[in-house]
C-alpha positions as CSV (number, residue, x, y, z in Angstrom):
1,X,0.0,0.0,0.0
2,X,1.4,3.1,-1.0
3,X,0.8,5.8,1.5
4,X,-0.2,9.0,1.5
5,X,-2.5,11.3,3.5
6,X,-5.4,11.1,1.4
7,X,-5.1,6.9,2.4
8,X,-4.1,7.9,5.8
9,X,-7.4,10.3,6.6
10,X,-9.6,7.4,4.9
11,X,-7.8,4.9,7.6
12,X,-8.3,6.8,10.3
13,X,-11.8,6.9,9.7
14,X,-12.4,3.2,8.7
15,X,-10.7,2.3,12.1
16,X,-13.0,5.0,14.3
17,X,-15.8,3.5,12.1
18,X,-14.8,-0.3,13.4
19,X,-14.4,0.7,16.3
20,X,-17.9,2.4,16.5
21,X,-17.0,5.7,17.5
22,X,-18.5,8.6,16.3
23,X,-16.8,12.0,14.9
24,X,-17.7,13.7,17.9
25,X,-16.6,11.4,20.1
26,X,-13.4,11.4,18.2
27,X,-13.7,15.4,18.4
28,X,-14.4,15.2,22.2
29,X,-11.5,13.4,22.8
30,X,-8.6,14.9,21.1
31,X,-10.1,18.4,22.2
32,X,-11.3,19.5,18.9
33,X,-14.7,20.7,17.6
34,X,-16.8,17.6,15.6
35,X,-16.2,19.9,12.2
36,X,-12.7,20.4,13.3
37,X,-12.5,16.6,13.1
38,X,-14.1,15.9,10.3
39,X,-11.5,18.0,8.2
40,X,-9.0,15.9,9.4
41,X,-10.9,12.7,8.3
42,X,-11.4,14.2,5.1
43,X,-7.9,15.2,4.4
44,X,-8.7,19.1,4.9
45,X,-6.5,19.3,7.8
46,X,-3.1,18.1,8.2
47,X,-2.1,15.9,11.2
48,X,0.9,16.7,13.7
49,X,2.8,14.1,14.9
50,X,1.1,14.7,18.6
51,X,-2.4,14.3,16.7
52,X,-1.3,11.2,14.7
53,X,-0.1,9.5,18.1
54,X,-3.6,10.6,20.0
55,X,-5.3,9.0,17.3
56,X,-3.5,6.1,17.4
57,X,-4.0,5.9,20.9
58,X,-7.6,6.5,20.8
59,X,-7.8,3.8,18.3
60,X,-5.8,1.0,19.6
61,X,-3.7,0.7,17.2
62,X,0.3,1.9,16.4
63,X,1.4,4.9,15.2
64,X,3.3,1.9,12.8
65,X,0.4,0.0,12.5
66,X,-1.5,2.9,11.1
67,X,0.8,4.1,8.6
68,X,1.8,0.5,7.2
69,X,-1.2,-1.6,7.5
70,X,-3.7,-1.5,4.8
71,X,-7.2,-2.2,6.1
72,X,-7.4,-5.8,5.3
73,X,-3.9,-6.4,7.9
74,X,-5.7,-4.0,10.6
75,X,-8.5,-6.3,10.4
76,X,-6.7,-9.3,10.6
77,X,-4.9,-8.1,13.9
78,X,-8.0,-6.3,16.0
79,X,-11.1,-8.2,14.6
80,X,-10.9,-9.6,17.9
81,X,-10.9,-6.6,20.0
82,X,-13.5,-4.7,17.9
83,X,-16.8,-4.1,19.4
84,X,-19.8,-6.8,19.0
85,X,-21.2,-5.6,15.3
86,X,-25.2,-4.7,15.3
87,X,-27.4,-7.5,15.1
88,X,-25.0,-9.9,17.0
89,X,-27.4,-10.4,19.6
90,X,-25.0,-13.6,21.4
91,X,-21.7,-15.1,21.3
92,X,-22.2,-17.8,18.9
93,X,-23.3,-15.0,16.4
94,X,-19.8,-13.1,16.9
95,X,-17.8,-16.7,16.6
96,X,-19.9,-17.2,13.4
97,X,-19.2,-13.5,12.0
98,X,-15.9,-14.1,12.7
99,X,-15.3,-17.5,11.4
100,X,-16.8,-16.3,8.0
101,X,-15.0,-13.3,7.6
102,X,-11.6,-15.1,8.1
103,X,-12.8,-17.6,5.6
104,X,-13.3,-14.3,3.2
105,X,-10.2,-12.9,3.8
106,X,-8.3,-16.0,3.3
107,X,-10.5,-16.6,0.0
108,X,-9.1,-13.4,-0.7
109,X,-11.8,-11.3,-0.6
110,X,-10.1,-8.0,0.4
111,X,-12.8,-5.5,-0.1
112,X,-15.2,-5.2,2.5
């Protein structure tokens, strides 16, 4: 993956949409207004270093992590910490969802 901060902004969002956080959490927590987050998400605003490690932070991931990984290798790594998706009303419902999404991504489905 080739990165740049167009792919970096639309990371950082897939991973605060995965983790199920909203923008304004995500603005609450780095001290920013929701719009002032947004612009980061959408490449408006560019990120300092202290940002990029907050966010990393916030989204339990590496500052590494998030500049190497594409999305298919972050998935691989926190599937298991991510929260319970909607509609995953038990356990044996997450162990399914899970079991079939690691059967995608070893299929090769990478495009989710």
């Amino acid at each position: 993956m080739q990165l740049n901060e167009k792919t970096l902004c639309q990371k950082i969002r897939w991973l605060r949409e995965f983790r199920g956080y909203t923008q304004k959490q995500m603005a609450d927590w780095v001290h920013l207004s929701p719009r002032a987050y947004s612009k980061i998400e959408q490449g408006e605003t560019k990120l300092s270093v202290r940002r990029l490690f907050e966010l990393a932070e916030i989204l339990e991931v590496s500052v590494h992590e998030l500049l190497i990984l594409d999305e298919e290798e972050l998935l691989r790594l926190h599937w298991n910490e991510g929260p319970i998706p909607q509609g995953a009303e038990n356990r044996g419902e997450l162990m399914e969802l899970r079991q079939l999404l690691n059967r995608l991504l070893s299929s090769g489905f990478n495009k989710l």
